[in-house]
N, C-alpha and C positions, 0 to 999 in steps of 0.2 A: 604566377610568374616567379614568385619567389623560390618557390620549389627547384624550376632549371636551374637556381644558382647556386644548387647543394649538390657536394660531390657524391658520386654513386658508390654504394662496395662494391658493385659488381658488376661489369658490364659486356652485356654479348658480343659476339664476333659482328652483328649488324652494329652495334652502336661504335665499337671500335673504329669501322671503316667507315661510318659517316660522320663520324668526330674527326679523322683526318684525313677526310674531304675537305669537311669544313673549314679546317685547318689550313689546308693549301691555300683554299681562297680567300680566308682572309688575309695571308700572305700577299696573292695578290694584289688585292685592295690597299693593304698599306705599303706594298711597296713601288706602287704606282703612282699615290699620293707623294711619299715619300721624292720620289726621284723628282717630282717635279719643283722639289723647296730643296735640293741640292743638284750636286754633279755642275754638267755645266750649267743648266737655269740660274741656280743661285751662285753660278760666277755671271752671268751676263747680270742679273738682278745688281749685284754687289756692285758692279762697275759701274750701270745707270743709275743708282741711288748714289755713287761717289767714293766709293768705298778705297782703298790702298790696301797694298797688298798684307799690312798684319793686318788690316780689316779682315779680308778677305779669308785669312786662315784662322781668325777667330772662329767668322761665322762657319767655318769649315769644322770647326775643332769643337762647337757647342754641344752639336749630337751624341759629341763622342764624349766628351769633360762631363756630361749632365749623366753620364751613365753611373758615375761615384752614388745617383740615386736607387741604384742597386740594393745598395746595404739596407737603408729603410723600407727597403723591398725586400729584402730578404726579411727582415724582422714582422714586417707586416702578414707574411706570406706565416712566417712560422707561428705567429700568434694566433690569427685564425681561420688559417689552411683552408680560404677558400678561392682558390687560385680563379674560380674563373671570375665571382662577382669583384675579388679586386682587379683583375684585370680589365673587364669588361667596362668598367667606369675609370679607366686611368686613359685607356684606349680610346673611349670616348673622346673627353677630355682632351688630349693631345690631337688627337684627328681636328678636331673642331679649332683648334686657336691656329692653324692656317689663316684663318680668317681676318683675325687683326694686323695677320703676318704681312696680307696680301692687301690691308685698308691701308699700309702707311701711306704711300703716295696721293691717297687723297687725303690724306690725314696734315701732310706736309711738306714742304718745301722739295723738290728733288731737282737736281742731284744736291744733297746737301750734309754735312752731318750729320744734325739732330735725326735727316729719315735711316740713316744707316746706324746708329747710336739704340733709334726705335726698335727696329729689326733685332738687333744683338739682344736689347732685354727681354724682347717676346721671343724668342729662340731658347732663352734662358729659363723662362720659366718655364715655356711648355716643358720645356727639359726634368723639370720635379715632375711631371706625370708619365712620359712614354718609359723611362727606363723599368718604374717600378711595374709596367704591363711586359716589357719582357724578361725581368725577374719571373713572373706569373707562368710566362709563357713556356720557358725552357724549363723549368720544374714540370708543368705540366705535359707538355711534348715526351719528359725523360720518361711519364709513367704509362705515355698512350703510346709510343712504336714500342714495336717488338724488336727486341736486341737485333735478330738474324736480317730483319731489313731496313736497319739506323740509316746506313750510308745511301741503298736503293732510294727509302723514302725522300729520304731529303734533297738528294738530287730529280729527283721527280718534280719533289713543292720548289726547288730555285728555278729547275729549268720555267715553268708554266708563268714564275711570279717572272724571271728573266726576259721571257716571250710579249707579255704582257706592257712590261716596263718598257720595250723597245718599241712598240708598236702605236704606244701614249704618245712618248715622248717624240716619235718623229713627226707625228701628225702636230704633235704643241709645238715645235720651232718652227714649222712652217706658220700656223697661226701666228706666231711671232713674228715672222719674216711680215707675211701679209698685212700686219696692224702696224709695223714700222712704216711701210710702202706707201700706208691708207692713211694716214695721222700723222700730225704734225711733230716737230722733232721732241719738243716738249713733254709730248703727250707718250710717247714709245712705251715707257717704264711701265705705263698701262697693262700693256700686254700681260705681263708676268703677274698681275692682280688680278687679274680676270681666269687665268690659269688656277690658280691659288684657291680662286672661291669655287670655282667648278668642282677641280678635287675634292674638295672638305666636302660639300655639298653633295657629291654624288659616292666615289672610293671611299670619303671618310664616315659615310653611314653604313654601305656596305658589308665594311670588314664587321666591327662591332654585330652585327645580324648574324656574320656565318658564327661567329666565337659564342651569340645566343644560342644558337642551333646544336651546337656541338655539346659532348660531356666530359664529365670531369671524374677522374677514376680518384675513388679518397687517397690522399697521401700516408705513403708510408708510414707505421709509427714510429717516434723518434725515441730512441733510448731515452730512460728517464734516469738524468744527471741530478737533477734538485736543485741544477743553476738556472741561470737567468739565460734569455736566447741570446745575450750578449755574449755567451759563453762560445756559441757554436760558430762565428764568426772568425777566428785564428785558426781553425782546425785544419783547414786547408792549407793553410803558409807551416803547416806541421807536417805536413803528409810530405817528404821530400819529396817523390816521384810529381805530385801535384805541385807541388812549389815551383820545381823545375819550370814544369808548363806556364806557370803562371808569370816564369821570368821571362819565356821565350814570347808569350803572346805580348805582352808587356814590352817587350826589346821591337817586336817584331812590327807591331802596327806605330811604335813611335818612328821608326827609320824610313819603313814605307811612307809614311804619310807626310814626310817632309818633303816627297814632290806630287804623289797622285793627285791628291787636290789643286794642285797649280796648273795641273796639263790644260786643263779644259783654257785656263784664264791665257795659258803662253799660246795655244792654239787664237782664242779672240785676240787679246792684246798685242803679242808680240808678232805672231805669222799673219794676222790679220784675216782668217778665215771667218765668213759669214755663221752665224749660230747653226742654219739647218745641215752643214758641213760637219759643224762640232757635234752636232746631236747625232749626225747619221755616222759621223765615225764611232758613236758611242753605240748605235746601236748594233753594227757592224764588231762591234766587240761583245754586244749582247749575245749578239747570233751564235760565232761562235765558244761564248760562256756555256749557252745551252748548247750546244752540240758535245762539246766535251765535258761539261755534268754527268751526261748518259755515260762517257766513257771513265770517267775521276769516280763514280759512285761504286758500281759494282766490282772497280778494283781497290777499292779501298776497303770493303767487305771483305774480298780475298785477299790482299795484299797488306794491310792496315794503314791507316787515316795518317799515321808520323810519316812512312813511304811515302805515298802520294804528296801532304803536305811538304818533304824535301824537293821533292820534283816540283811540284809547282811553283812553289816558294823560289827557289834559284831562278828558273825559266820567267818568276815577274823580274827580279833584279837584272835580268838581262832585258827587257822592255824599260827599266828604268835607264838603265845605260845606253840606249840606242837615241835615247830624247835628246841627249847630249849633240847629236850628229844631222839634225834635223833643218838648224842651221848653220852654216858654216861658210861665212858668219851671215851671210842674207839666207834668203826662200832661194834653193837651188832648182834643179828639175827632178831630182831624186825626192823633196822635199813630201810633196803627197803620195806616192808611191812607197817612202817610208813609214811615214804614216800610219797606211795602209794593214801594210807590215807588222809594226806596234800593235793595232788594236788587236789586229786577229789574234796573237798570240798574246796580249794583254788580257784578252777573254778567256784564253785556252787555261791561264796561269791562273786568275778571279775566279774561276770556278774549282778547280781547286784548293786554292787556298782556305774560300769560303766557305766549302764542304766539307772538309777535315779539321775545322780550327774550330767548327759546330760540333761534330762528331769526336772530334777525340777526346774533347770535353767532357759529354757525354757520356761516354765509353769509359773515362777516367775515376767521373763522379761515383761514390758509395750509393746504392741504390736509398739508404735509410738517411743520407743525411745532402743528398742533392739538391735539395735548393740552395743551401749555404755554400756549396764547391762548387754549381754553377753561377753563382748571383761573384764569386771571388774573381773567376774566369771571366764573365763581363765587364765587372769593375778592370783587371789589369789589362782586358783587350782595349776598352773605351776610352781607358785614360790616357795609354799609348798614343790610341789612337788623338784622341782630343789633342793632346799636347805637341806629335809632331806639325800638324798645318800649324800651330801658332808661333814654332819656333822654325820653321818652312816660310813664313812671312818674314819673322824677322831678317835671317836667311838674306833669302831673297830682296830683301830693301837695302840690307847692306854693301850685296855684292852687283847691285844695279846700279852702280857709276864704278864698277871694278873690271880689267877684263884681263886674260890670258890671250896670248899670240903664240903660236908655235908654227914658224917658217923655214922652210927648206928651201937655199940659196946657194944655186951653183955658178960660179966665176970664172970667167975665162977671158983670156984677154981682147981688149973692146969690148968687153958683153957680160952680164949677170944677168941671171934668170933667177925668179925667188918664185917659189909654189908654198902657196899655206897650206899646211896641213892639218892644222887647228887652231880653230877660235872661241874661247869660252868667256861668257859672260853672261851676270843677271842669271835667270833661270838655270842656266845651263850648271855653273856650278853646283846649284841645288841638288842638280839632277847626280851629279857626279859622287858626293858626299852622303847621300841616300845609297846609294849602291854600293860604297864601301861600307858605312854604315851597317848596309843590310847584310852582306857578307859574315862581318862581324856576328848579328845577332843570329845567323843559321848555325853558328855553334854550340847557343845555347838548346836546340835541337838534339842533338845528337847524345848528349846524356841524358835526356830523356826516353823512357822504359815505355813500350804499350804493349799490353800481351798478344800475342802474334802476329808480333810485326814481321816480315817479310825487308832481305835485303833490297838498298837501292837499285841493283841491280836487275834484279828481278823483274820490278816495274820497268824499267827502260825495256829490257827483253822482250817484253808484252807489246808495248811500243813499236819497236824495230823490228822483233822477232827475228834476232840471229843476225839485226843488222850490221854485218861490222867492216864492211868493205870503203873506201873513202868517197865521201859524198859533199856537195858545194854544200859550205854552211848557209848560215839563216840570213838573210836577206838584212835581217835588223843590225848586225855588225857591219858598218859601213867599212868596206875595204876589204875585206875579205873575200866577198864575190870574184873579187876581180884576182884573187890569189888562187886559182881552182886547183891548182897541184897541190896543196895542203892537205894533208891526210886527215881522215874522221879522229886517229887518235891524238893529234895535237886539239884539233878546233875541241872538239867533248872540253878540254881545260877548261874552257872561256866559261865560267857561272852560268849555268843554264843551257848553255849552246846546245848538251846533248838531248837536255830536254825535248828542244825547237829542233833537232833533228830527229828526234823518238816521231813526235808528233809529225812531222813534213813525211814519211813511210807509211806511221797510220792512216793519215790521210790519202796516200795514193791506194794501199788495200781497202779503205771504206771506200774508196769511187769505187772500184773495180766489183766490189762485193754489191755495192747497190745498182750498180748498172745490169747484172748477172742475174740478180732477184726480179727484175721488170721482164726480164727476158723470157718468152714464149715459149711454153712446156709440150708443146709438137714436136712434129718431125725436126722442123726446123732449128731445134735448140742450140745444135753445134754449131751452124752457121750464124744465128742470132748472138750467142754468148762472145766468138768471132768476131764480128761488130764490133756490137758496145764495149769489150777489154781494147781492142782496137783503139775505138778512139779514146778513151782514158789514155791509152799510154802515150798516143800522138798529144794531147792538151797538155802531160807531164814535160815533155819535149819541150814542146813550142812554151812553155812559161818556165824553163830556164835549166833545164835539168840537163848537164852534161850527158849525153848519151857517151859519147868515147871513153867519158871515165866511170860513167855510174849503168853502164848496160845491163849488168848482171843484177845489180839491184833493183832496177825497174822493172826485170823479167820477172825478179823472185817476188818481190812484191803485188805487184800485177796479180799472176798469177794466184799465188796466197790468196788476195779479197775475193778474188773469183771464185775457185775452189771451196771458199768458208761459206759462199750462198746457198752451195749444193745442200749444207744445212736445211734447206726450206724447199728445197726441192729433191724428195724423199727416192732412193735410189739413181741420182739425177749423176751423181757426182762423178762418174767415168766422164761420161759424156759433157762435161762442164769442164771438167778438167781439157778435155780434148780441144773443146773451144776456144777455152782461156789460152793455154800454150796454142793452139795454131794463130789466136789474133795478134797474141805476143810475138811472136818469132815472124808475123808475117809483116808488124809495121815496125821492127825494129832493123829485119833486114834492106829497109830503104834509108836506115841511117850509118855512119862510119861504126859500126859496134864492130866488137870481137864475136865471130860465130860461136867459137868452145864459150864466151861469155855467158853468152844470153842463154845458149843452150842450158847449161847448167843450170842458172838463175832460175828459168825456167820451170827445170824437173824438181829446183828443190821447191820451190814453191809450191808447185802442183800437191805432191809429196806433206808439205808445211801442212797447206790451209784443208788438207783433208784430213790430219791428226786432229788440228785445232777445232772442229769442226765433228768430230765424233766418228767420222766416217773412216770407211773400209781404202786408207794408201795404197793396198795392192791394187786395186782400181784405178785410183787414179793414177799410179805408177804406169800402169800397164796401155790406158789409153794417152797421156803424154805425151809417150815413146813412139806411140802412131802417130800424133800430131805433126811429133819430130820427122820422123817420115814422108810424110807428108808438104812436109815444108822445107825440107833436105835443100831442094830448086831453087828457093830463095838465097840459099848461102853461096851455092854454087858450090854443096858438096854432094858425097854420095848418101842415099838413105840409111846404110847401115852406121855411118860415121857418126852422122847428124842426133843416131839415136843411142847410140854408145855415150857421146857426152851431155845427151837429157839425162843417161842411167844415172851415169854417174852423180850428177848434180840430188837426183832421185835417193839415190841410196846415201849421199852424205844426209840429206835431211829426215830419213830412215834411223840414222845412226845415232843421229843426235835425238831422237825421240826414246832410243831404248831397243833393246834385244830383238823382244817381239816385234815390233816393228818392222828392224832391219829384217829380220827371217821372212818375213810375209815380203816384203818388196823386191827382197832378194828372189824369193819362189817368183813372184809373179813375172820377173823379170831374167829368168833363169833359159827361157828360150833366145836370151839377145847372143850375138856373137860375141865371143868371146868369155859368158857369163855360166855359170853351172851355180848349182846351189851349194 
């Protein structure tokens, strides 16, 4: 047995790939355990054992403070570089003391002190063992992916462990629910003991098995200094470029974490939502964590890990400010429907961040001296993190007998009318001073260096693809909805806005694009792909999308997803194309649009999603312009009109892809009226 726990020099292309197999699942295992001894559990836990809210960000901030046990991991690690047996036994270790975590209430009095006092020390101690296993881990992780798929892989292992952790966790608040309903009021806190020991007892043996199975590739050799490993621990706060980082992870999880930890508790406490509500909102932001992992990984590979980390990083500070509006000042009826709102793009924003704040690390580290540059990177992400919920408590105690009024009061004579327009209090401020906070700390981003990083800009591109016409912002900025004449180029100002509207366009091209892919590869294609773009674009509609202002977007994008499936359906793509533009132009002519609108939107998207897509544009140019035709009767124009302004729209999105391009769409398009080559 002892033999597994010695690193290999050399290891095959099979051991590689079932060492990060292994590696995924034990991810899942501990972070399935894991969720269930924080988030919202260990805010409902906290409240039935008695807890107040610095309690509450202690126990929040221990995971995080306990990670300062990095350094002696690191030392450990570089003394005798056997990353997995110290790991394997630290992981153990920590897995297993759930256990007394989850004994206190039989252990003692609840709701009461001493059982929340209890809790806090065993949170502390397990704390001397889990950090120094993911010292272990991220050393070993840096030496088993291959550079070319850091970002792939890892959004792979978050999405699975993501999937996993939402799937636990709903089923446990229902068992929650149902042990409140079934037992006495006394007895409730039960629940969350009985959760605790399952974990450890089932996920907490788990993981430790896959990390047995897996291998260990020998560590790099360390240049030989003739000093003490105490030596190699500053080296990092030397490396400006890495110092930077280490200011920004360090700024970055202290600001955040002055309200994320509290949401679960303002949703129980303050809004008074049931736990299976809180869970399922959480899981509902799992969901879309994993869907956009797939989308934050491989553009982070293309595009670099600092890109994407800006995008996502603003686009959470804009979920932090929307908490603020949640109430005002009771549970309104907008109240879960923001909510709502929040998480989905709470998830979109947490998978990103998590992604690249892994990886650029990574990416950063010196290949010969990486456990010391990542164990630096843990340390100042943890302590951040640790210390905003505790100073997030404080916070919030002080400003929970404080509040703000902001009223709008018009006078006239016999009569005054006063409308609030804002009410903050307790939480609410938290929420506010995180978000300028966080602002603040996205500067320390921006002087930071990664090599081939790619402009902001860029990534949004990919996003929107050439979105730039004016579109209703995000849902999450209460008021603005209702302002619809405001252009795309003021709201993008708002921290994040442009993000949440990059993403609200991807989103309408991946329906379109996966509704296209189901679509039946017979005769029947054009009519089938017809359909299903169809009703995407009707569900776009009917859940809030301006058609009179935003037609031309929903045609180009529409279209776009559509046209990017012909990917998987191998010469498909005239014919896809033909379908996507006739379903489009046939369910938007039952709306008030602009016909030269959509028309265009249309052709350039047709045009778009066949560049993007590797495919032959003159194709899809050329059957578009027949859709157009085709569907001339709907506008109540004539068919040569109808396709004179699909061309066009066709050839601007020609233009923007390059010479060639235009030249082929242009030929292929050289029989229309009016058109010569």
């Amino acid at each position: 047995m002892f033999a597994t726990l010695r690193p290999s020099p050399t290891l095959t292309g099979g051991d590689v790939r079932l060492s990060l197999r292994m590696m995924v699942w034990e991810s899942v295992a501990s972070g399935v355990l894991f969720s269930l001894g924080s988030g919202g559990f260990m805010a409902a836990f906290a409240l039935a054992l008695g807890a107040n809210n610095l309690q509450i960000g202690l126990l929040a901030a221990l995971p995080f403070v306990s990670q300062a046990m990095q350094v002696p991991g690191i030392l450990l690690v570089e003394r005798f570089r056997t990353r997995k047996a110290i790991g394997l036994l630290t992981l153990g270790v920590s897995n297993l003391f759930w256990i007394p975590i989850g004994a206190v209430p039989f252990l003692l009095q609840t709701p009461s002190a001493p059982a929340v006092t209890m809790v806090i020390v065993l949170l502390a101690v397990r704390g001397l063992f889990s950090p120094v296993w993911v010292t272990a881990w991220s050393s070993w992780i840096r030496d088993l992916v291959p550079a070319q798929i850091l970002g792939s892989y890892h959004g792979r292992r978050l999405a699975v462990m993501t999937a996993a952790m939402a799937v636990v966790g709903l089923g446990a608040s229902f068992f929650v629910q149902w042990w409140e309903n079934a037992s006495a009021p006394e007895d409730a806190v039960f629940a969350y003991s009985f959760l605790l020991f399952a974990g450890a007892l089932t996920f907490g043996v788990i993981g430790p098995l896959q990390v047995l199975r897996a291998r260990e590739p020998l560590m790099p050799a360390t240049p030989q200094t003739g000093g003490s490993p105490f030596a190699t621990l500053p080296e990092p706060l030397r490396d400006r470029n890495f110092s930077q980082l280490l200011r920004f992870l360090f700024a970055w999880r202290l600001t955040s974490n002055l309200a994320i930890p509290f949401f679960a508790v303002y949703m129980l406490d303050v809004i008074g939502l049931p736990l299976p509500a809180v869970i399922g909102f959480t899981v509902l932001s799992l969901g879309t964590n994993v869907l956009f992992i797939r989308v934050w990984g491989p553009m982070a590979d293309r595009l670099g890990s600092k890109t994407v980390l800006s995008l996502s990083a603003s686009l959470y500070l804009l979920v932090i400010l929307g908490w603020v509006f949640t109430l005002n000042p009771d549970r309104h009826v907008l109240t879960v429907p923001l909510l709502t709102v929040l998480h989905v793009f709470a998830g979109v924003a947490a998978a990103g961040v998590t992604l690249t704040i892994s990886t650029l690390a990574l990416k950063e580290a010196p290949e010969e001296k990486a456990t010391a540059f990542l164990g630096m990177a843990g340390v100042a992400t943890y302590i951040g993190a640790g210390l905003g919920p505790i100073l997030g408590g404080v916070l919030a105690d002080f400003f929970a007998s404080r509040s703000l009024r902001l009223d709008f009061t018009w006078t006239s004579p016999g009569r005054a009318v006063e409308l609030p327009a804002l009410s903050v209090t307790g939480f609410e401020f938290l929420f506010l001073i995180a978000f300028v906070a966080g602002l603040l700390s996205l500067n320390l981003l921006v002087a930071l260096r990664e090599e081939g990083e790619m402009p902001r800009e860029r990534a949004l591109s990919e996003l929107t693809a050439g979105f730039e016409g004016p579109l209703r912002a995000v849902s999450s900025v209460p008021g603005i909805g209702a302002v619809s004449a405001i252009s795309y180029g003021y709201v993008k100002r708002v921290p994040g806005a442009d993000v949440a509207i990059g993403v609200a366009a991807y989103q309408l091209a991946a329906s379109t694009q996966a509704a296209v892919a189901s679509a039946s590869r017979g005769r029947s294609l054009i009519r089938d792909v017809a359909s299903a773009v169809g009703d995407i674009v009707e569900e776009a509609i009917d859940s809030g999308q301006d058609v009179a202002v935003h037609g031309r977007e929903l045609a180009r994008h529409a279209t776009r997803g559509a046209v990017q499936a012909g990917e998987d359906l191998a010469g498909e793509v005239g014919r896809v194309a033909r379908g996507a533009v006739r379903g489009t132009l046939q369910t938007l002519a039952r709306w008030p649009v602009s016909a030269d609108e959509a028309l265009a939107g249309a052709g350039y998207g047709a045009v778009q999603g066949a560049i993007e897509a590797g495919e032959d544009p003159s194709e899809a140019a050329a059957q578009a312009v027949r859709a157009a035709r085709e569907t001339a009767h709907e506008f109540g124009m004539a068919p040569a009109e109808a396709a004179r302004l699909l061309a066009d729209g066709a050839l601007d999105a020609a233009a923007a892809a390059g010479e060639d391009a235009l030249a082929n769409v242009r030929q292929s398009l050289s029989g229309e009226p009016g058109r010569s080559n």
